[in-house]
TORPA-4810 file (N, C-alpha, C, O; in nm, 3 decimals):
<nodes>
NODE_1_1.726_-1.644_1.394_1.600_-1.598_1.448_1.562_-1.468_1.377_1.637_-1.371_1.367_X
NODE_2_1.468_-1.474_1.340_1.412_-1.387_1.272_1.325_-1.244_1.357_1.222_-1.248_1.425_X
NODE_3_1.389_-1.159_1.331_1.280_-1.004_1.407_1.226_-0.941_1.333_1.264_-0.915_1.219_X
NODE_4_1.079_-0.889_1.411_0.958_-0.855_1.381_0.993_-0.680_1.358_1.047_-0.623_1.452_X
NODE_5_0.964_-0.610_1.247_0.993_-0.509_1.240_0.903_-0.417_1.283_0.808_-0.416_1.204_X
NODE_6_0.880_-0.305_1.409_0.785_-0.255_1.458_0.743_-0.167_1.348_0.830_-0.117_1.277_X
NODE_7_0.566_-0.135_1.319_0.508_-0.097_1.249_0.432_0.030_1.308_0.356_0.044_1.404_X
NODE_8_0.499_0.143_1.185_0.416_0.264_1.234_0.278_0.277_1.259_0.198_0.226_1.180_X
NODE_9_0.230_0.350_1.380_0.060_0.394_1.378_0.060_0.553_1.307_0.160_0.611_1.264_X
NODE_10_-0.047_0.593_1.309_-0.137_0.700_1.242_-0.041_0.804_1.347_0.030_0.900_1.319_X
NODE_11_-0.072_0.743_1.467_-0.099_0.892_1.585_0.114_0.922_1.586_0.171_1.031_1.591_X
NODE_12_0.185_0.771_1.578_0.317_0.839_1.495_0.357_0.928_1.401_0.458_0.998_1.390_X
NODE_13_0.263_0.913_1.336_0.282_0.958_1.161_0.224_1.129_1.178_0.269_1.227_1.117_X
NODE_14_0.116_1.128_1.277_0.080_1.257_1.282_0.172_1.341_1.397_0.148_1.460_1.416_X
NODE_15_0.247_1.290_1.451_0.344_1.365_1.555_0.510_1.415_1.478_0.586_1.502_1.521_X
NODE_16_0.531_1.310_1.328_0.623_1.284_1.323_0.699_1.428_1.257_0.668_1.454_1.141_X
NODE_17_0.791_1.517_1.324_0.839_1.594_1.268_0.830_1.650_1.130_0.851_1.557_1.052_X
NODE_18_0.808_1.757_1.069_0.816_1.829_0.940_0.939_1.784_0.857_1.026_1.833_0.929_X
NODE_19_0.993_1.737_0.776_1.130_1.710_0.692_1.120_1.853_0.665_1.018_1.919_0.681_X
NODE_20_1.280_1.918_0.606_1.316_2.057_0.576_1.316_2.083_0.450_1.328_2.199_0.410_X
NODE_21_1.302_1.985_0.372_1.305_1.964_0.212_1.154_1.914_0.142_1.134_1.872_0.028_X
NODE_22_1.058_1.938_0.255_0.945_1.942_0.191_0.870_1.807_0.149_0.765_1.801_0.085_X
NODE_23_0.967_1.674_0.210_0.965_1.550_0.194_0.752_1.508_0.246_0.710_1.559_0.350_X
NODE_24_0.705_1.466_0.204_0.589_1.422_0.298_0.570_1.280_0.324_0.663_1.206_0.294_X
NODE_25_0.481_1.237_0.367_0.487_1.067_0.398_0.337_0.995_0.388_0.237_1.065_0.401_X
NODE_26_0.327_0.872_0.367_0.202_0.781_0.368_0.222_0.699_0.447_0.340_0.679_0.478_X
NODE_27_0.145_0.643_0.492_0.168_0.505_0.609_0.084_0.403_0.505_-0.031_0.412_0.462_X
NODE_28_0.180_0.311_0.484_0.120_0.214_0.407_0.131_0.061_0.454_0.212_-0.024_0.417_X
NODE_29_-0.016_0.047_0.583_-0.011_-0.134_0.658_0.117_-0.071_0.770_0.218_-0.134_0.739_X
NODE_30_0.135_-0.021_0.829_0.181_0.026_0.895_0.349_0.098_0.822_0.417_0.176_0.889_X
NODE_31_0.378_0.067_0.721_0.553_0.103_0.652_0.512_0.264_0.638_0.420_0.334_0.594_X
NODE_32_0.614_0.275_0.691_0.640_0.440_0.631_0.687_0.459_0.475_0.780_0.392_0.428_X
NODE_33_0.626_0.539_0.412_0.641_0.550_0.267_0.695_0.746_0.229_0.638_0.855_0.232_X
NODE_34_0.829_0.697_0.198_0.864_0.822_0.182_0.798_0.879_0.010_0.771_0.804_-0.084_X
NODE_35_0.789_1.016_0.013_0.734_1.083_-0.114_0.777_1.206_-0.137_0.761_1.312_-0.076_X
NODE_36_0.853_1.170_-0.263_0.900_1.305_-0.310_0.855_1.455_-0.315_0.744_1.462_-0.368_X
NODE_37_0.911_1.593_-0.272_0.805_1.691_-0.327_0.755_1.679_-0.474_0.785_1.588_-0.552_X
NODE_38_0.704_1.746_-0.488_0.613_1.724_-0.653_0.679_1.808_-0.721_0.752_1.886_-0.659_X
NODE_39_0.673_1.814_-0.832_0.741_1.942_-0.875_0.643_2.024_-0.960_0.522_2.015_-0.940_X
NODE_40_0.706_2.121_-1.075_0.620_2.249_-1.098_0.481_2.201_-1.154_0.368_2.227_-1.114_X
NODE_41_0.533_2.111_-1.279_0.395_2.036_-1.317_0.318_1.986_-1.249_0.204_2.005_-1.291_X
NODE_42_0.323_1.910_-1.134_0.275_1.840_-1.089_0.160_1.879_-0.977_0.053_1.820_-0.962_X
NODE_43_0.214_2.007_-0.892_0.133_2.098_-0.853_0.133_2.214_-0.930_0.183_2.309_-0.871_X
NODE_44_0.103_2.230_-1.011_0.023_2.332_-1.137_-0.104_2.285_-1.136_-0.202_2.345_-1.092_X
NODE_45_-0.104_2.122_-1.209_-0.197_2.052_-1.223_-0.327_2.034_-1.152_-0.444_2.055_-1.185_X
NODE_46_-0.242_1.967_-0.991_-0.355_2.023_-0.886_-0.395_2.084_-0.806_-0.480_2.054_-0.722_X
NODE_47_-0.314_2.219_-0.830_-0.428_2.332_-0.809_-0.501_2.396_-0.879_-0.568_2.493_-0.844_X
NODE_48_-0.491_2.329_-1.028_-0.578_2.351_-1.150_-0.746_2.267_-1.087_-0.863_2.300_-1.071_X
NODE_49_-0.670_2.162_-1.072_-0.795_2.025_-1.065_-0.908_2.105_-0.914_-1.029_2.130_-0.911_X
NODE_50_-0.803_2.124_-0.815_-0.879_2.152_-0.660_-0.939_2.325_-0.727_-1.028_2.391_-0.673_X
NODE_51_-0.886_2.354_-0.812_-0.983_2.541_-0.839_-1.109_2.458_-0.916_-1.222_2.474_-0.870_X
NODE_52_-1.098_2.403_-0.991_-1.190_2.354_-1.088_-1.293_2.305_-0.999_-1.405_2.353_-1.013_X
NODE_53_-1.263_2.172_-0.862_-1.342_2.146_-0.799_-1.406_2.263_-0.695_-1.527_2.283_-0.702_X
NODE_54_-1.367_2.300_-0.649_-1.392_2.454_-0.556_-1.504_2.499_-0.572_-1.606_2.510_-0.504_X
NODE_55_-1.462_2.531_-0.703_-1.583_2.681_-0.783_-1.681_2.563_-0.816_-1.799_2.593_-0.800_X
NODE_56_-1.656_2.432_-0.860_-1.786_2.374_-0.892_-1.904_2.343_-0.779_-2.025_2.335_-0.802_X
NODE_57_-1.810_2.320_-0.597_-1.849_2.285_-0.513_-1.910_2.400_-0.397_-1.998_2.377_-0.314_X
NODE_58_-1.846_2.511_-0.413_-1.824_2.635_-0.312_-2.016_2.719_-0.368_-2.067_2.769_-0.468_X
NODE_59_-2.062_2.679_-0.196_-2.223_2.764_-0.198_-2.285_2.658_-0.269_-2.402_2.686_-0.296_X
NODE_60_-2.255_2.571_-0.301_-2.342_2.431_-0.341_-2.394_2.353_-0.215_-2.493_2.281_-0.218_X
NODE_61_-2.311_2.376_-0.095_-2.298_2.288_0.047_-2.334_2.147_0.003_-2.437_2.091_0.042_X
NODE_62_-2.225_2.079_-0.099_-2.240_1.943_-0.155_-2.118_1.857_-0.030_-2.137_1.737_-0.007_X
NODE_63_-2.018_1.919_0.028_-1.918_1.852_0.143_-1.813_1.950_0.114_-1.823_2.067_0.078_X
NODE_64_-1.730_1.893_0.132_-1.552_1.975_0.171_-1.460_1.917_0.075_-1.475_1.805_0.027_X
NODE_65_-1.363_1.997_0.046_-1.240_1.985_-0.050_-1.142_1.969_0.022_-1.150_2.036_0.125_X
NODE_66_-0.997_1.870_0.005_-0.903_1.845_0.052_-0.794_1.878_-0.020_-0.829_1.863_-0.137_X
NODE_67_-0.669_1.919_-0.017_-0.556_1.931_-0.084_-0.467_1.816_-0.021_-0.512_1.754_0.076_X
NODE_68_-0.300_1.777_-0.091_-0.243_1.668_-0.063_-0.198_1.696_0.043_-0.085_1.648_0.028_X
NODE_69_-0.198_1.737_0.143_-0.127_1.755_0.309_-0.215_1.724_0.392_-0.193_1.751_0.510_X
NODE_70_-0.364_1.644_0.345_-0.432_1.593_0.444_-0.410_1.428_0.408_-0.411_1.356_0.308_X
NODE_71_-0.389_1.413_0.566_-0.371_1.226_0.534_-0.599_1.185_0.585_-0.695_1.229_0.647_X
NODE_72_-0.555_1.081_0.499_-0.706_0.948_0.512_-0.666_0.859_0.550_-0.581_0.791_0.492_X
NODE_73_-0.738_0.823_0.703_-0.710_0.664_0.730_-0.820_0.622_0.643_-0.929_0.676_0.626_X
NODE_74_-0.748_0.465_0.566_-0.790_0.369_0.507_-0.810_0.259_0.562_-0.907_0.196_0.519_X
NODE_75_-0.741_0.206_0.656_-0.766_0.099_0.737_-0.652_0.122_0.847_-0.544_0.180_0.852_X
NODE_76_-0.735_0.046_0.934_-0.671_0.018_1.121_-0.590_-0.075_1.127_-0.604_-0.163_1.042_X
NODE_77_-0.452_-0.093_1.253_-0.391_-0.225_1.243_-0.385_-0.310_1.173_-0.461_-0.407_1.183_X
NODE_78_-0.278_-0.297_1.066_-0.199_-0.157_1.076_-0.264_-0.071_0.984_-0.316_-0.085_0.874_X
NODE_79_-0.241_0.036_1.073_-0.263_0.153_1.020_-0.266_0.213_0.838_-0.156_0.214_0.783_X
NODE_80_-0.350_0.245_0.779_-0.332_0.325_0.601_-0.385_0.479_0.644_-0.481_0.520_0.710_X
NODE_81_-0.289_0.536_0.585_-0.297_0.675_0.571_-0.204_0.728_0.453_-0.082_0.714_0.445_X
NODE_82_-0.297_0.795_0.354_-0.283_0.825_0.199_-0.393_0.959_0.232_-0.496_0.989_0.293_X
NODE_83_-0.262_1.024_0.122_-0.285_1.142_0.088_-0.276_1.217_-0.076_-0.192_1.281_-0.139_X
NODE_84_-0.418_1.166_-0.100_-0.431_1.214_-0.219_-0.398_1.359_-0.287_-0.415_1.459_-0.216_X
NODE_85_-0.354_1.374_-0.416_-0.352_1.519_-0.407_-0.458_1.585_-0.402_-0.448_1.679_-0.323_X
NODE_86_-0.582_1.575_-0.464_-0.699_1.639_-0.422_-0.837_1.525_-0.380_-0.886_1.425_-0.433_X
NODE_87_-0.862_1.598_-0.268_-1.023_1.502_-0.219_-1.139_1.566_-0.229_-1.138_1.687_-0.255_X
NODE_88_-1.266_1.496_-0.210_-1.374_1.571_-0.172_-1.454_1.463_-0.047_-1.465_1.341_-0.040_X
NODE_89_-1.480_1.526_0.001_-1.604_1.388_0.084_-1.751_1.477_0.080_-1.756_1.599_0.095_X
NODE_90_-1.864_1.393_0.057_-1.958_1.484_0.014_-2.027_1.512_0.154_-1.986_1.434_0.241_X
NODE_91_-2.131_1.614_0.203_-2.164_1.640_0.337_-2.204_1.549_0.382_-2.150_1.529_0.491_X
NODE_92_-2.322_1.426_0.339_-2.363_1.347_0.419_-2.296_1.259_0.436_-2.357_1.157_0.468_X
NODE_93_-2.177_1.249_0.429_-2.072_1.169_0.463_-1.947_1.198_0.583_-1.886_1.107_0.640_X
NODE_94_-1.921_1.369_0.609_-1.865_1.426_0.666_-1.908_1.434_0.834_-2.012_1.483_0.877_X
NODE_95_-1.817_1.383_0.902_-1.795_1.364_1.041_-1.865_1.423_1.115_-1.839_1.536_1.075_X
NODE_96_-1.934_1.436_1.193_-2.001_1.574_1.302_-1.903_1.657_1.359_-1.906_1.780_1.356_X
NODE_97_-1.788_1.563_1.427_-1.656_1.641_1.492_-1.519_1.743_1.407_-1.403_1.781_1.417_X
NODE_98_-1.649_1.746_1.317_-1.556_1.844_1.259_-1.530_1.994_1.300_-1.610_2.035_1.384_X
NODE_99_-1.436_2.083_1.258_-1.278_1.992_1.216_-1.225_1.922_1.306_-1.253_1.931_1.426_X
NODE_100_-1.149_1.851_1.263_-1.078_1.759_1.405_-0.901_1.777_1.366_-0.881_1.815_1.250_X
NODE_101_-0.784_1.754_1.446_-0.696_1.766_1.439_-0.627_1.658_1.386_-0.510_1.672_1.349_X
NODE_102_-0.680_1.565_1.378_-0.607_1.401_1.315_-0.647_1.375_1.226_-0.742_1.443_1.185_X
NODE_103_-0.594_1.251_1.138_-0.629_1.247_1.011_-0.765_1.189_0.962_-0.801_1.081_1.008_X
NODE_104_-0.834_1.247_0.881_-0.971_1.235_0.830_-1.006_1.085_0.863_-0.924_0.997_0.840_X
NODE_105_-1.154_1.052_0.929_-1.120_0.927_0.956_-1.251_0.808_0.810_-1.281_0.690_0.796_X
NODE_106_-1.280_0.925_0.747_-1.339_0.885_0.635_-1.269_0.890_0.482_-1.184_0.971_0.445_X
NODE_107_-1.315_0.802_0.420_-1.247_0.772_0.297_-1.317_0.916_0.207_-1.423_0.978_0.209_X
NODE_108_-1.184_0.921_0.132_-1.229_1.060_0.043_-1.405_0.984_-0.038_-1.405_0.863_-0.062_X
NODE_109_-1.483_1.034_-0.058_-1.580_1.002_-0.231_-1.419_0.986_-0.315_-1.331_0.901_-0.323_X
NODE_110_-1.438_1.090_-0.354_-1.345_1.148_-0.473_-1.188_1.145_-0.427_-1.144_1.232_-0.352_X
NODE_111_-1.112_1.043_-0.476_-0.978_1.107_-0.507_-0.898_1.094_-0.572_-0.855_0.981_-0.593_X
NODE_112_-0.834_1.225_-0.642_-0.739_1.259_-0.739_-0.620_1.255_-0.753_-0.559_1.360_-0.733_X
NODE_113_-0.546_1.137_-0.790_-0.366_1.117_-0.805_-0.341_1.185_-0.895_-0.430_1.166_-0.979_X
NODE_114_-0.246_1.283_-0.944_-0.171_1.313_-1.040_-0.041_1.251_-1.027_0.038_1.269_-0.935_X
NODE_115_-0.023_1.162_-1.146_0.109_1.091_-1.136_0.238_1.179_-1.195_0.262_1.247_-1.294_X
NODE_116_0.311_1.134_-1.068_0.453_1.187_-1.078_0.592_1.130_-1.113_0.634_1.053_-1.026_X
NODE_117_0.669_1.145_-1.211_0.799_1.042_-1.196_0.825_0.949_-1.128_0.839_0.840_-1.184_X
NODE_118_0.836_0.958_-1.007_0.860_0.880_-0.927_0.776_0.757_-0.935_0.814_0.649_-0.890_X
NODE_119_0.681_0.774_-0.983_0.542_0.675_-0.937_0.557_0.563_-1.055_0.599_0.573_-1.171_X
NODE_120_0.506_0.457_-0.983_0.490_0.305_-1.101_0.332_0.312_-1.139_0.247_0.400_-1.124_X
NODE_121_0.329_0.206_-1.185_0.172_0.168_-1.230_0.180_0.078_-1.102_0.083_0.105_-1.032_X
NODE_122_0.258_-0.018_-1.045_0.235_-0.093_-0.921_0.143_-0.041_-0.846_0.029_-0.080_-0.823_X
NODE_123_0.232_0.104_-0.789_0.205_0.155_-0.681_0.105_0.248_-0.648_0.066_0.290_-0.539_X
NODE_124_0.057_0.284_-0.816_-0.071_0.363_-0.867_-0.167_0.290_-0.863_-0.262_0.360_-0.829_X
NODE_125_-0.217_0.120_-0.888_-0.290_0.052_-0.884_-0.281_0.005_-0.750_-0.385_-0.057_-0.728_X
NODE_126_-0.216_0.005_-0.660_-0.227_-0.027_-0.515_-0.320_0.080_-0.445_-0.419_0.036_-0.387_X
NODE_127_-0.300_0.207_-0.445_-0.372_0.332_-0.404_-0.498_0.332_-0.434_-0.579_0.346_-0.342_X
NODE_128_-0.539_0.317_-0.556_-0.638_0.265_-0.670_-0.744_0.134_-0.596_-0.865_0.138_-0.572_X
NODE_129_-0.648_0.030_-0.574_-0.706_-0.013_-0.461_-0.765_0.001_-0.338_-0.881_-0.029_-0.311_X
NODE_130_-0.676_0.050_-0.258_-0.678_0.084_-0.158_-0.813_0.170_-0.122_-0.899_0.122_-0.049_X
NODE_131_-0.824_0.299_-0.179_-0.919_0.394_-0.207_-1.088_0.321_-0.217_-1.190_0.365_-0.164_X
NODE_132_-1.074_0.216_-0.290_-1.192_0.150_-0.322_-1.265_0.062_-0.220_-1.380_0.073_-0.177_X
NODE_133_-1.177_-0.023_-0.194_-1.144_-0.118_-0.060_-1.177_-0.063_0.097_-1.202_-0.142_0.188_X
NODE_134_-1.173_0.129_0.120_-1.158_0.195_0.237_-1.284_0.235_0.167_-1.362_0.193_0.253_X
NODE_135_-1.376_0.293_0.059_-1.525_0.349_0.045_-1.486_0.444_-0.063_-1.567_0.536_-0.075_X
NODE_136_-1.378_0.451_-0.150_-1.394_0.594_-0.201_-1.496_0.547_-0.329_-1.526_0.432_-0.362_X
NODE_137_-1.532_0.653_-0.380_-1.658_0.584_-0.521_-1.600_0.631_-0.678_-1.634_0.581_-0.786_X
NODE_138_-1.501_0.745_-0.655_-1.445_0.825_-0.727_-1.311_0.789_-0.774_-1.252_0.792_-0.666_X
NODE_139_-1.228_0.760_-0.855_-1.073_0.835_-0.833_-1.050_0.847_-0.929_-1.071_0.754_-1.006_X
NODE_140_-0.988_0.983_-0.979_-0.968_1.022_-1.063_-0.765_1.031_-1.074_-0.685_1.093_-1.003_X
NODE_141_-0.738_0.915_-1.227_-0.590_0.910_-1.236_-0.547_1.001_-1.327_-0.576_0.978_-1.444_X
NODE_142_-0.468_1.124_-1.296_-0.418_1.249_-1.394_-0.261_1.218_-1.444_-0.162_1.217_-1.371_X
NODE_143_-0.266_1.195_-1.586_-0.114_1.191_-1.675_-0.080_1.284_-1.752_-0.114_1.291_-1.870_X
NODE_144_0.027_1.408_-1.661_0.052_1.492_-1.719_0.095_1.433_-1.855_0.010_1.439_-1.944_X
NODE_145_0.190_1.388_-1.879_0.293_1.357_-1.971_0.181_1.332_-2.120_0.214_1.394_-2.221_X
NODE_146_0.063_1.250_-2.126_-0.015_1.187_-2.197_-0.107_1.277_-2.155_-0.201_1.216_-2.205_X
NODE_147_-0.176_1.405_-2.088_-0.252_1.457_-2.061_-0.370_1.382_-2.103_-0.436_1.401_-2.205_X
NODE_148_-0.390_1.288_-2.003_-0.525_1.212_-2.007_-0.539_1.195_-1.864_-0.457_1.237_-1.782_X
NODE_149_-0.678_1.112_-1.828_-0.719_1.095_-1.705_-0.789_0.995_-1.683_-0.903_1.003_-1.728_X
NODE_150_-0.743_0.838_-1.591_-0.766_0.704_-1.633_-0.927_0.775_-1.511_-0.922_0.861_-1.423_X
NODE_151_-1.056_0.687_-1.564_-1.193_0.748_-1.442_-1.228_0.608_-1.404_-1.296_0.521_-1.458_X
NODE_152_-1.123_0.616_-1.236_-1.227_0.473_-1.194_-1.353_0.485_-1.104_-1.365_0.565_-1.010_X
NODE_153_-1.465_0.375_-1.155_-1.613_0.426_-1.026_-1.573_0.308_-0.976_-1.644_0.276_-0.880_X
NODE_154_-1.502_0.243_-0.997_-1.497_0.055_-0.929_-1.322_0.027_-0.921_-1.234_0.098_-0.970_X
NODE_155_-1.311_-0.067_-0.865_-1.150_-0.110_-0.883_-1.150_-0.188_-1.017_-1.041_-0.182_-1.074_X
NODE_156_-1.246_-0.260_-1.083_-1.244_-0.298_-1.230_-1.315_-0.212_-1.339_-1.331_-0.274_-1.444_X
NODE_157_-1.363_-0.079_-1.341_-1.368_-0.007_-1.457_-1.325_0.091_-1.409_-1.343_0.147_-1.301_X
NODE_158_-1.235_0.123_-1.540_-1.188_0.243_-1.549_-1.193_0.284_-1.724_-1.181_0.198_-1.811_X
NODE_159_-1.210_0.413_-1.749_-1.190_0.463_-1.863_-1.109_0.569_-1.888_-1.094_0.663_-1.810_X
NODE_160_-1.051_0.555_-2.008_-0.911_0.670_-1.998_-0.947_0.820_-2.093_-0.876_0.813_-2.194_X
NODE_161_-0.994_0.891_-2.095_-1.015_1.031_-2.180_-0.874_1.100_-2.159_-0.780_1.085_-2.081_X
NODE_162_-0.904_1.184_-2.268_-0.802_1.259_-2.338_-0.836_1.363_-2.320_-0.944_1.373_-2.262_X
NODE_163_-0.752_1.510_-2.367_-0.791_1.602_-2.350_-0.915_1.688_-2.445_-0.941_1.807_-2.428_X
NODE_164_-0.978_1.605_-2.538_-1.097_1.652_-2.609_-1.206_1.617_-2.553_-1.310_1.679_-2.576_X
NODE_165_-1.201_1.503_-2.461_-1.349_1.389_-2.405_-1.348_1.506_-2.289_-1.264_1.594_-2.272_X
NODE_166_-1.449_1.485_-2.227_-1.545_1.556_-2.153_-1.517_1.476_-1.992_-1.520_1.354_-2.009_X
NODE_167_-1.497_1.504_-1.884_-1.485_1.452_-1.750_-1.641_1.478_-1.686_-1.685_1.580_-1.633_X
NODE_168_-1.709_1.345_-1.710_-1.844_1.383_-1.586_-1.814_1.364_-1.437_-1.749_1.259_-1.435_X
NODE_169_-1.827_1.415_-1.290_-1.795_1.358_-1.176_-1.940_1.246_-1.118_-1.956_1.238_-0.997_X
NODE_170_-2.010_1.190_-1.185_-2.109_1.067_-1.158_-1.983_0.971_-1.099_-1.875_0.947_-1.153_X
NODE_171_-2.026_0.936_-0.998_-2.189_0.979_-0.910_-2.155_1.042_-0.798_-2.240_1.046_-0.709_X
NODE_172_-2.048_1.093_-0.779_-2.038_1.224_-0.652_-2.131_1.347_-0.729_-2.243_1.366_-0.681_X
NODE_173_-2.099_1.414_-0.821_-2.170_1.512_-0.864_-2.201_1.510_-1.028_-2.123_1.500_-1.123_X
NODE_174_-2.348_1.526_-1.025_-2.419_1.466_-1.129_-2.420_1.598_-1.210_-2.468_1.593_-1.323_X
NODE_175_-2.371_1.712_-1.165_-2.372_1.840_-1.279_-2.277_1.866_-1.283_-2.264_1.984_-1.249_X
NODE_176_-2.131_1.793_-1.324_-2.038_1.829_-1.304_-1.951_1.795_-1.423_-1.897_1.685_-1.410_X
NODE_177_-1.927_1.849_-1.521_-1.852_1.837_-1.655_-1.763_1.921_-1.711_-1.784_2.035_-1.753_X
NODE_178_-1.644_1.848_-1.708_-1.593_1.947_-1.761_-1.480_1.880_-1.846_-1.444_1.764_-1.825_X
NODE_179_-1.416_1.972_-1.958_-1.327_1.913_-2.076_-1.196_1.886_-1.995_-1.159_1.954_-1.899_X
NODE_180_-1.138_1.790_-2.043_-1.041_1.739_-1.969_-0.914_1.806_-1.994_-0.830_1.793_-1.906_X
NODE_181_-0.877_1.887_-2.114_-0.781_2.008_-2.156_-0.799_2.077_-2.036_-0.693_2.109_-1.983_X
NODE_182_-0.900_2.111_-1.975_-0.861_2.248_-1.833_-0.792_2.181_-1.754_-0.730_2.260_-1.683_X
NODE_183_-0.757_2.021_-1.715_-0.685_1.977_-1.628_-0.511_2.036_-1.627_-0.424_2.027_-1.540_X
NODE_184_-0.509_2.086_-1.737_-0.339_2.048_-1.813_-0.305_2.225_-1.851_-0.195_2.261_-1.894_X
NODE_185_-0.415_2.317_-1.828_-0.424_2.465_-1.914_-0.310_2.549_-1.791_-0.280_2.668_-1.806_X
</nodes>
C-alpha cells in the first residue's frame, strides 16, 4: 500500500523556523526545496543588479524592488513559493494591502536568477517556467562564470548577451539600459 506524502502550504513555509546556517527554502507544488546560502559572488552580483535597479526605479514611482528573502506565491494547491534573487512588480500591479506580512501574492514583472553551483539548467528552466506560467513578463538569467545574461520576455524567447551587449528592461521599463559588464563590476 502505497502513502500519500503530506504536502507543504505557504502559511507552513512562512511559520517555518529560521535554519542557523543561513539555509533558505522554496515551496515547490507543495515539496520543500532546500537552498544553499549563496556565496561571495553570488551576492556581490545581486546587490550589484538590485543597486542598478533601485537608482533606475527610486522617485520614478514605477512599483517596488524585492531582494531574495521575499517568497512569491506562484500557484495555490499546492502551494509555489520562489524567491528570486531580485524582483520588481511595477505599481499598477502592486496590491492595495500593502505591506502585508505573507508572501507577495503577485507574480514578480521582473525576475532575476543569478545562477549558483548548485543549480542545473533543469531546475533553472523550471523557475523560468514557472515565473511565466504565474504572470512574470521579465526574467532575467545572470552567469557569473560566462558573465552573460540569458533575457526571457516569453518561456520560448530568450536571448543571451555578453558583457559588451547592452541590457534593455522592455517592457517593464522602456528607459532602462544598461551594459551588461556592470552586472559582474
Amino acid at each position: 500500500m502505497a502513502t500519500k506524502t503530506k504536502l507543504m502550504t505557504a502559511v507552513e513555509l512562512l511559520v517555518m523556523p529560521s535554519s542557523d546556517d543561513g539555509t533558505r527554502y522554496e515551496l515547490v507544488r507543495g515539496e520543500l526545496i532546500e537552498m544553499a546560502p549563496a556565496g561571495d559572488q553570488h551576492g556581490a552580483i545581486a546587490f550589484t543588479i538590485a543597486n542598478i535597479l533601485g537608482t533606475h526605479t527610486r522617485g520614478k514611482d514605477l512599483g517596488r524592488g524585492y531582494t531574495a528573502d521575499t517568497g512569491f506565491f506562484l500557484t495555490h494547491d499546492p502551494d509555489t513559493v520562489r524567491a528570486p534573487d531580485v524582483a520588481f512588480i511595477s505599481k499598477d500591479r502592486l496590491p492595495s494591502d500593502r505591506p502585508r506580512k505573507g508572501f507577495t501574492e503577485v507574480a514578480p514583472d521582473l525576475a532575476v536568477e543569478v545562477i549558483s553551483p548548485s543549480e542545473s539548467a533543469t531546475s533553472i528552466n523550471a523557475k523560468v517556467e514557472e515565473y511565466f506560467v504565474a504572470g512574470t513578463r521579465l526574467v532575467w538569467v545572470v552567469y557569473p562564470d560566462t558573465k552573460s545574461v540569458a533575457v526571457y520576455r516569453s518561456i520560448k524567447e530568450a536571448v543571451v548577451l555578453h558583457v559588451d551587449d547592452v541590457l534593455d528592461g522592455t517592457p517593464i521599463f522602456e528607459d532602462f539600459h544598461v551594459k551588461v559588464s556592470e552586472f559582474f563590476e
